[in-house]
TORKOL-4160 file (C-alpha; in steps of 0.2 Angstrom, whole numbers, padded with zeros to 4 digits, m for minus):
309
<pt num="1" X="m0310" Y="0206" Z="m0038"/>
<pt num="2" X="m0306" Y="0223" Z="m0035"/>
<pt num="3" X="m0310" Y="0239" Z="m0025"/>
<pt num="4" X="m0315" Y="0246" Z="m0042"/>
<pt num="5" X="m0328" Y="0234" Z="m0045"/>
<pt num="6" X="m0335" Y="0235" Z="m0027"/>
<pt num="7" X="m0335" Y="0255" Z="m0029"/>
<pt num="8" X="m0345" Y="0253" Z="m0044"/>
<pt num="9" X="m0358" Y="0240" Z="m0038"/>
<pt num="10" X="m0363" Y="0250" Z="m0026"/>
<pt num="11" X="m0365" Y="0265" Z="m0037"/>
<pt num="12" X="m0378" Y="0255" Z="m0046"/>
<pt num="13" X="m0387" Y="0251" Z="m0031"/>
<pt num="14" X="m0388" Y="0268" Z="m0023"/>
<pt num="15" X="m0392" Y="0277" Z="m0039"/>
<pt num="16" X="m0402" Y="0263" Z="m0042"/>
<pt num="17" X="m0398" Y="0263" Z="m0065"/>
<pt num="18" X="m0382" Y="0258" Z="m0071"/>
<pt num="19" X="m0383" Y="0275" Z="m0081"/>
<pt num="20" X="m0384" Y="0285" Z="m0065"/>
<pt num="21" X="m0371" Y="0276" Z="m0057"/>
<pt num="22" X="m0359" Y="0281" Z="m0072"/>
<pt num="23" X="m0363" Y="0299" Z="m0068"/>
<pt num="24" X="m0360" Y="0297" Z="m0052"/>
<pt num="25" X="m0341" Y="0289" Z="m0055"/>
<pt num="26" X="m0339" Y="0301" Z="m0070"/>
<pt num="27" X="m0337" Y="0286" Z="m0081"/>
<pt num="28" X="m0347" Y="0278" Z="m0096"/>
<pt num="29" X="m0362" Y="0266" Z="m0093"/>
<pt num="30" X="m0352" Y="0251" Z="m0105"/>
<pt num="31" X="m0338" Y="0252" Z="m0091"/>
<pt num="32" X="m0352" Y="0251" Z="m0076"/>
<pt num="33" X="m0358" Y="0236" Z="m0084"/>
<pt num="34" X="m0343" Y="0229" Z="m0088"/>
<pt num="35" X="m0337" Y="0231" Z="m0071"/>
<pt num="36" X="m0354" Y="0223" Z="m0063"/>
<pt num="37" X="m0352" Y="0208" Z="m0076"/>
<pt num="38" X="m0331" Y="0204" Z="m0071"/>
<pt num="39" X="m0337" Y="0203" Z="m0051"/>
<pt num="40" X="m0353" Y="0193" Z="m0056"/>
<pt num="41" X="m0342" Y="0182" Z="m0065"/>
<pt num="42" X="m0329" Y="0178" Z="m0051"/>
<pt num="43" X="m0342" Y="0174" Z="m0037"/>
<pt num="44" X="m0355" Y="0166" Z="m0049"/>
<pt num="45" X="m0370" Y="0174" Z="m0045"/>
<pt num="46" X="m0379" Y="0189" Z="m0053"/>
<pt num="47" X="m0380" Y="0203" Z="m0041"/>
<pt num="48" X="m0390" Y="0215" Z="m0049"/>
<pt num="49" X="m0408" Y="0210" Z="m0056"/>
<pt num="50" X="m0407" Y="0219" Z="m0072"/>
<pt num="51" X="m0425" Y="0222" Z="m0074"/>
<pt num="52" X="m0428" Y="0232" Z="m0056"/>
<pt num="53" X="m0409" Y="0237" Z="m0055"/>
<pt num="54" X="m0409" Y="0232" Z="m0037"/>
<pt num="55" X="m0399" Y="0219" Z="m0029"/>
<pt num="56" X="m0402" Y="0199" Z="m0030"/>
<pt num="57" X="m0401" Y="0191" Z="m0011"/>
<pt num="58" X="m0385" Y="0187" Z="m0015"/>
<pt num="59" X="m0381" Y="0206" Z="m0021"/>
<pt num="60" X="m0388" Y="0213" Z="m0005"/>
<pt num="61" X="m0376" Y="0202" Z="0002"/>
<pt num="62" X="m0362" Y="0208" Z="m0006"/>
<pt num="63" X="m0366" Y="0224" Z="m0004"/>
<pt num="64" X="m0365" Y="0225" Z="0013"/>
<pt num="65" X="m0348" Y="0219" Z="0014"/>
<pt num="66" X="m0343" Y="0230" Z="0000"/>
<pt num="67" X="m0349" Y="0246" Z="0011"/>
<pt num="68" X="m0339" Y="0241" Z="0027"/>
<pt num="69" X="m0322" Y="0237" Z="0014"/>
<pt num="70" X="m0325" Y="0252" Z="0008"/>
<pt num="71" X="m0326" Y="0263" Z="0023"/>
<pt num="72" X="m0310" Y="0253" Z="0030"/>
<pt num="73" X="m0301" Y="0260" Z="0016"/>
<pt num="74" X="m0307" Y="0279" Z="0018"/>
<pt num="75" X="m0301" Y="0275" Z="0037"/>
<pt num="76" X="m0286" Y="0268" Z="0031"/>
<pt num="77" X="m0283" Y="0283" Z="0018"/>
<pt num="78" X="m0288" Y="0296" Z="0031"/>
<pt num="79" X="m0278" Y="0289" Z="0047"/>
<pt num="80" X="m0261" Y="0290" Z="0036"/>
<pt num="81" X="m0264" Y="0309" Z="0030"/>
<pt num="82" X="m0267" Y="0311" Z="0049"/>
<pt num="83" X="m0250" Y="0305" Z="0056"/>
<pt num="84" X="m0241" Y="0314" Z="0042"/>
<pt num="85" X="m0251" Y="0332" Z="0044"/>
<pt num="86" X="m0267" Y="0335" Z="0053"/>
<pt num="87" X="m0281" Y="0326" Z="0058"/>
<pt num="88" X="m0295" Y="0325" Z="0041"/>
<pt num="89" X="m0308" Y="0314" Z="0035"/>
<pt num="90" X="m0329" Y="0315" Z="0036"/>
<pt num="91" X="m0337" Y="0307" Z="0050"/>
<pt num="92" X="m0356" Y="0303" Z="0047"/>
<pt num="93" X="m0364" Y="0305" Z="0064"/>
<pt num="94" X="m0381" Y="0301" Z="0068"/>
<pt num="95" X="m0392" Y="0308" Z="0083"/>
<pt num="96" X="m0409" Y="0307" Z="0090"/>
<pt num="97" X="m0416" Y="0323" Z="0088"/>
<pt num="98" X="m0418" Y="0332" Z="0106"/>
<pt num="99" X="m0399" Y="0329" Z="0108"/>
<pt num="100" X="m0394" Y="0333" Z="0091"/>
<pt num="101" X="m0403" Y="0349" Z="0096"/>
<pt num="102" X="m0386" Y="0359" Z="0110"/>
<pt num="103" X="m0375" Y="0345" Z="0106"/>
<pt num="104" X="m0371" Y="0348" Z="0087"/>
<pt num="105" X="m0367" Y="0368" Z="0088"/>
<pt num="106" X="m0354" Y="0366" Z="0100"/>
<pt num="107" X="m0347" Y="0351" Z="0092"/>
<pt num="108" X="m0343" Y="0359" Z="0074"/>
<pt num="109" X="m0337" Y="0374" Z="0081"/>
<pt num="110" X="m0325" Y="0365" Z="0091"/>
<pt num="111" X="m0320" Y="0355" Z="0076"/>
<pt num="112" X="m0317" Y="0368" Z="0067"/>
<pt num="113" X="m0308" Y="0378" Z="0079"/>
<pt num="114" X="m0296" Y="0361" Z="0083"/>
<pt num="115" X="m0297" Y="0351" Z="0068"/>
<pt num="116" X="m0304" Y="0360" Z="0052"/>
<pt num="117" X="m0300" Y="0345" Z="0040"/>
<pt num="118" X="m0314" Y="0336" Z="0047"/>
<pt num="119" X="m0330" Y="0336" Z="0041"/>
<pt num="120" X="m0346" Y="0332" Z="0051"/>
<pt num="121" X="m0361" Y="0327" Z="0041"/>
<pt num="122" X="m0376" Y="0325" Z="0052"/>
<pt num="123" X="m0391" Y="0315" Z="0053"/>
<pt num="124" X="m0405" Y="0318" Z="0065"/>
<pt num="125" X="m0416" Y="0301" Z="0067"/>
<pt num="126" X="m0423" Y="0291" Z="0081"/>
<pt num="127" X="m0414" Y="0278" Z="0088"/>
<pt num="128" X="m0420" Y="0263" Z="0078"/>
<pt num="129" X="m0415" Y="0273" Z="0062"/>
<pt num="130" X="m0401" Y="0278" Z="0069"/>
<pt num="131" X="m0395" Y="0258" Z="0074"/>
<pt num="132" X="m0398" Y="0252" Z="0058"/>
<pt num="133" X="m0388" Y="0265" Z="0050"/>
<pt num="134" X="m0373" Y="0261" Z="0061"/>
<pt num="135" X="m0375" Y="0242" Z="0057"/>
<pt num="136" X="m0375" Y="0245" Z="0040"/>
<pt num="137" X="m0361" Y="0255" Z="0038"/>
<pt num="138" X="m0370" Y="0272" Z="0034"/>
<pt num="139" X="m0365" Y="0277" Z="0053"/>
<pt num="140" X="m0351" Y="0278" Z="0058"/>
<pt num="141" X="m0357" Y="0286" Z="0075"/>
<pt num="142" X="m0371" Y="0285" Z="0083"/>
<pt num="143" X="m0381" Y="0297" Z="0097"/>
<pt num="144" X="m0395" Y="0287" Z="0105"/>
<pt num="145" X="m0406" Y="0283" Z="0118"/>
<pt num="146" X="m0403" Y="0268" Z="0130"/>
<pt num="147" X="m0403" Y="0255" Z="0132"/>
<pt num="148" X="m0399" Y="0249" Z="0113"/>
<pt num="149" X="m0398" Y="0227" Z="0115"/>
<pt num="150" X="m0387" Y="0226" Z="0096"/>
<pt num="151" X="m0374" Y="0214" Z="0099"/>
<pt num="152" X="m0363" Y="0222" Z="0082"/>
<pt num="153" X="m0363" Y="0239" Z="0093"/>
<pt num="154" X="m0350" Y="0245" Z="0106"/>
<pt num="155" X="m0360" Y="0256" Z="0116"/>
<pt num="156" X="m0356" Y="0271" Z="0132"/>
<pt num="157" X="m0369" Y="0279" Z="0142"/>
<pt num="158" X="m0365" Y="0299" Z="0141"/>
<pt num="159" X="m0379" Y="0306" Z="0151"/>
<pt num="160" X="m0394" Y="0306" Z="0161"/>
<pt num="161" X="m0408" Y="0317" Z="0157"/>
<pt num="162" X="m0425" Y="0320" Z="0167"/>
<pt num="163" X="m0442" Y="0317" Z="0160"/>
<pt num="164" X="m0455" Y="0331" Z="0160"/>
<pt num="165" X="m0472" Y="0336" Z="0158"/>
<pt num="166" X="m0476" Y="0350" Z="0144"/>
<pt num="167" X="m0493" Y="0356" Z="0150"/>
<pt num="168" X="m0501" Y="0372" Z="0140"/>
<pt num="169" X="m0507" Y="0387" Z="0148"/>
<pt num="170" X="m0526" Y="0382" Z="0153"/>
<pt num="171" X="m0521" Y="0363" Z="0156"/>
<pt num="172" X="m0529" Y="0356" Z="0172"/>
<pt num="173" X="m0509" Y="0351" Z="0176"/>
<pt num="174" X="m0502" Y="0369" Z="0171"/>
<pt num="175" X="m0499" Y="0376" Z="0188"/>
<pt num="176" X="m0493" Y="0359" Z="0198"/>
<pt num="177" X="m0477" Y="0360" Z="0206"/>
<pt num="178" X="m0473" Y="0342" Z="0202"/>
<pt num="179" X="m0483" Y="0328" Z="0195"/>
<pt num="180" X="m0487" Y="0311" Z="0199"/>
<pt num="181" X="m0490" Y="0295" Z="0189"/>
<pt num="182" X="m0509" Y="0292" Z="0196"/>
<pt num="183" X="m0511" Y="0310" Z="0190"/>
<pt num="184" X="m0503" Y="0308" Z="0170"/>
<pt num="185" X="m0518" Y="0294" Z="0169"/>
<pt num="186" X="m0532" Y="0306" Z="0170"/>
<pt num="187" X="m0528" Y="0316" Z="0157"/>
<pt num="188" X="m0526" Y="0312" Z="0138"/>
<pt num="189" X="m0504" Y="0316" Z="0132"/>
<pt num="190" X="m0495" Y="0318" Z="0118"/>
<pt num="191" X="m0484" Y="0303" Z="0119"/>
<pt num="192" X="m0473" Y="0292" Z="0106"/>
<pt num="193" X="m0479" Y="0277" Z="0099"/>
<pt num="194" X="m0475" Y="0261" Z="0107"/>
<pt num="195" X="m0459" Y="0253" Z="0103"/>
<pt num="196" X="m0449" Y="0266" Z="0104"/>
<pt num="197" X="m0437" Y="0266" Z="0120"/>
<pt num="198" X="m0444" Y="0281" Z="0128"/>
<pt num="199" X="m0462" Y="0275" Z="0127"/>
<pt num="200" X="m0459" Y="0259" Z="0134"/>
<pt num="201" X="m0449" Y="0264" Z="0150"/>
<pt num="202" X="m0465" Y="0275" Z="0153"/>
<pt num="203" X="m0476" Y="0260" Z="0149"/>
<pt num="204" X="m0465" Y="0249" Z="0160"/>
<pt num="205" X="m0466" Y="0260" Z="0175"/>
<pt num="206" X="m0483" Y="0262" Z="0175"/>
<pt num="207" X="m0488" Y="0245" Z="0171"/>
<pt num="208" X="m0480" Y="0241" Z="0188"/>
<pt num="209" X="m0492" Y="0252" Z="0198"/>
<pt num="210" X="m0507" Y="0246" Z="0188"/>
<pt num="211" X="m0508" Y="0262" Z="0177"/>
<pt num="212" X="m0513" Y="0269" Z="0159"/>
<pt num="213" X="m0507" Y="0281" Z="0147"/>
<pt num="214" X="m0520" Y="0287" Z="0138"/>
<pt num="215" X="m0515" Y="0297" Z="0121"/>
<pt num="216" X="m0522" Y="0309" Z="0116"/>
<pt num="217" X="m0509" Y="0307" Z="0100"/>
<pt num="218" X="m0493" Y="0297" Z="0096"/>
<pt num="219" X="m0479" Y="0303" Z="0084"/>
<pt num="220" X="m0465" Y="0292" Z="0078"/>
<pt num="221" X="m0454" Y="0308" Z="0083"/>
<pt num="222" X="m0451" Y="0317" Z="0098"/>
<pt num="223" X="m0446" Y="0334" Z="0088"/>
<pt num="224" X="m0463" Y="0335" Z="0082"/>
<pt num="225" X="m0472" Y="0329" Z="0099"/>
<pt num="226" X="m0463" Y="0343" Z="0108"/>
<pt num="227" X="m0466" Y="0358" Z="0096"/>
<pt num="228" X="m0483" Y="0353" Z="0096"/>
<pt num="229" X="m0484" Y="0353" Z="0118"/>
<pt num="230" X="m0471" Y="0370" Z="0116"/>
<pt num="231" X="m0489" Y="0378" Z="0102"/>
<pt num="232" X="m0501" Y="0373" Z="0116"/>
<pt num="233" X="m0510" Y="0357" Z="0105"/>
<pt num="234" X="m0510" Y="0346" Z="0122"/>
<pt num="235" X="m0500" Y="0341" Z="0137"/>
<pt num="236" X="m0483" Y="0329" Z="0132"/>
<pt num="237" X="m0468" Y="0321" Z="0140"/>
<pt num="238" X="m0453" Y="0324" Z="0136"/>
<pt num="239" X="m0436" Y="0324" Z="0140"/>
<pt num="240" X="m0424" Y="0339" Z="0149"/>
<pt num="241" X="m0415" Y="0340" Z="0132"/>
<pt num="242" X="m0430" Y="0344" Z="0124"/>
<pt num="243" X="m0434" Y="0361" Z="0132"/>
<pt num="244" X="m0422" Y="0377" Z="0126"/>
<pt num="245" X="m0417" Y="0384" Z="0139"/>
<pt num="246" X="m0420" Y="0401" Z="0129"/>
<pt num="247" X="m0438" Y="0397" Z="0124"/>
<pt num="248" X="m0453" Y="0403" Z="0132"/>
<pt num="249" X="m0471" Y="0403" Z="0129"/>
<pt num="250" X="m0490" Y="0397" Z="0137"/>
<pt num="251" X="m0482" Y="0382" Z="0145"/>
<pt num="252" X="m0472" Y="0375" Z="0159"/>
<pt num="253" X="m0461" Y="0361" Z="0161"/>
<pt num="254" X="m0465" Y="0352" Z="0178"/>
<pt num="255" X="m0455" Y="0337" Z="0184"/>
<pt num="256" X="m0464" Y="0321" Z="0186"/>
<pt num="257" X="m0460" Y="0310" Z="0199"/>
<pt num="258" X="m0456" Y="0293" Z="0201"/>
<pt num="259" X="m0450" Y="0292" Z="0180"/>
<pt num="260" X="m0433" Y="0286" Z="0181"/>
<pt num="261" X="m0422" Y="0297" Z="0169"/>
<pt num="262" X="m0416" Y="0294" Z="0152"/>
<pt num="263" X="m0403" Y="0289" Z="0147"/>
<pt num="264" X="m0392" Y="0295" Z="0132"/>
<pt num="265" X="m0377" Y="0286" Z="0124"/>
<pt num="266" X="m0365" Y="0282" Z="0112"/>
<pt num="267" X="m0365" Y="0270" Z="0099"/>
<pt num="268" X="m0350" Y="0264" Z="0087"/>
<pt num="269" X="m0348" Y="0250" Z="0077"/>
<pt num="270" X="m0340" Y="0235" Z="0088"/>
<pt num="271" X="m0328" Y="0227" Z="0073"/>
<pt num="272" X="m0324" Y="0244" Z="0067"/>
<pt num="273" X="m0309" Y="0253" Z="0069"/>
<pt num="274" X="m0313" Y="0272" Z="0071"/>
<pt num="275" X="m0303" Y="0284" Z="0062"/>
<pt num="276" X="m0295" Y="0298" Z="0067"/>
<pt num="277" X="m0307" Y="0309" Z="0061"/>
<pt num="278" X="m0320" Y="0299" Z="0071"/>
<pt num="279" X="m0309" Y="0298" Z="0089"/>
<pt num="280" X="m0307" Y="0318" Z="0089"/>
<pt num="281" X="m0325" Y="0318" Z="0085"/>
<pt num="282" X="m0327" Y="0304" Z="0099"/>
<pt num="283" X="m0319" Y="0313" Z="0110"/>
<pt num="284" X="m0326" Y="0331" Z="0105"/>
<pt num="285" X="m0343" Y="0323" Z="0113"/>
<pt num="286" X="m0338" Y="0317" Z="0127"/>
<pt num="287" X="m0328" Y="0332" Z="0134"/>
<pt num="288" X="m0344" Y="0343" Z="0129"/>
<pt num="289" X="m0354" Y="0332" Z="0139"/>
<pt num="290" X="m0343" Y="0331" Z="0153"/>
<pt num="291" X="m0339" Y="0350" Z="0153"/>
<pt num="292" X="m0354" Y="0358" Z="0158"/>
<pt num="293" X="m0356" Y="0374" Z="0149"/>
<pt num="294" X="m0369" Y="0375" Z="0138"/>
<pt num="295" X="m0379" Y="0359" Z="0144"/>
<pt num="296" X="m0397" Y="0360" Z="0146"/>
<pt num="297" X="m0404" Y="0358" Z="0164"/>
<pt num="298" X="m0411" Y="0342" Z="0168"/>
<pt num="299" X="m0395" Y="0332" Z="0162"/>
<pt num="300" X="m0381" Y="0324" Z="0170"/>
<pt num="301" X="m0366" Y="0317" Z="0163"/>
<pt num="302" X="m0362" Y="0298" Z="0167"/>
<pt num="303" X="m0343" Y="0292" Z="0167"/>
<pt num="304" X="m0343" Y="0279" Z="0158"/>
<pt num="305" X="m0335" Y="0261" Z="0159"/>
<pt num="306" X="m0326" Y="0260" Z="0142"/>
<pt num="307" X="m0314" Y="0245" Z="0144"/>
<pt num="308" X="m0331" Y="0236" Z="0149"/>
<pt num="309" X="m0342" Y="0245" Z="0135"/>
């Protein structure tokens, strides 16, 4: 068994065809094959059903352990380039939209400014996306909403952000100073689905006073649920982070009292060790959280605990 065959097997499985995966490794599909066939014969399994192209149980398996070997070895690569030049590598971060919003800009141009050998590739997702790319290796940071109950993840609470309400020009609610949770019942919201964590500490809280939701809509996505409150569809709530401070329209934001904020975190891997690249990049988020400039209103940082994270 060797790193050669590992690379290869997941070639096949992410391209999904033996022939794609050679293209991918700039290599011919008999040594794909061949390679496949040499690990398959040292653990005694197949690993790839040849008439789907997609991984046995066992395969899956495999595979998953080949991702995180694989990423120790980048790490491994990239720390050693580090302590002999400057600090290089990629860093896959993942990020629940809102946040991913103010915190990305400054984040690359820092990077760029401090360490230009790293490279940031971004995805934006919701949390539970975002968990199960960290725990299968796809992530190797993640920006999520709290609180996140995965024992494979180390996690750090960032900041708190205020919960508002996005009411429309002509909504009953429009003018209010400040709205209370008796009041959110007797109108129909914008909301996202249940399950999700934001939802469910809205649910919870109201559930305690005897109190409804009542939807006018659910999305699976907060982008989309606040450009439709910010183009007047209906009333929504929100987080801070979620309105530009720059953009205006036929709306207001109005606190709502008795929400308890949101919390924001960050998530890594808990038997990983990060990479360089990944520590500056680490570190990069914390100090813009923590600095100030630039951060929407509504949010404050949290110091966080790490020894105990």
């Amino acid at each position: 068994m060797d790193r050669k065959q590992l690379r290869t097997l997941l070639a096949v499985v992410e391209q999904r065809s033996f022939s794609g995966a050679a293209r991918t490794l700039g290599t011919v599909q008999s040594n794909v094959s061949a390679h496949v066939a040499r690990l398959e014969q040292e653990l005694d399994v197949e690993l790839i059903d040849r008439s789907t192209t997609t991984a046995t149980p066992e395969g899956e398996l495999v595979v998953e352990r080949a991702r995180r070997i694989e990423s120790e070895f980048e790490a491994l690569e990239a720390d050693v380039a580090s302590m002999r030049d400057t600090v290089s590598g990629e860093v896959r971060l993942g990020a629940i939209g809102t946040t991913a919003r103010w915190i990305v800009p400054p984040l690359i141009n820092a990077l760029g400014a401090d360490h230009p050998g790293v490279h940031v590739v971004v995805l934006d997702a919701s949390t539970s996306s975002l968990v199960l790319g960290l725990t299968s290796n796809r992530l190797d940071v993640g920006i999520v909403n709290l609180p996140v109950e995965e024992p494979e993840l180390r996690v750090e609470p960032l900041f708190d952000e205020d919960r508002l309400l996005i009411a429309p020009d002509g909504h009953p609610l429009r003018d209010h100073e400040s709205v209370a949770l008796e009041e959110l019942a007797e109108h129909e919201l914008l909301l996202e689905v249940p399950g999700t964590g934001f939802r469910d500490v809205l649910d919870r809280q109201l559930a305690e006073r005897g109190i409804r939701l009542r939807p006018r809509a659910e999305f699976d996505g907060m982008r989309l649920l606040t450009s439709l409150a910010f183009g007047g569809f209906g009333a929504g709530i929100v987080p801070a982070s979620a309105v530009p401070d720059n953009l205006s329209g036929p709306w207001r934001a109005i606190p709502v009292e008795g929400l308890p904020a949101r919390r924001v975190g960050l998530a890594t891997r808990r038997r990983a060790m990060p990479t360089a690249a990944q520590r500056v990049a680490i570190e990069t988020i914390r100090s813009i959280v923590a600095g100030g400039s630039g951060v929407p209103g509504g949010i404050r940082p949290v110091v966080a605990d790490r020894d105990g994270a």
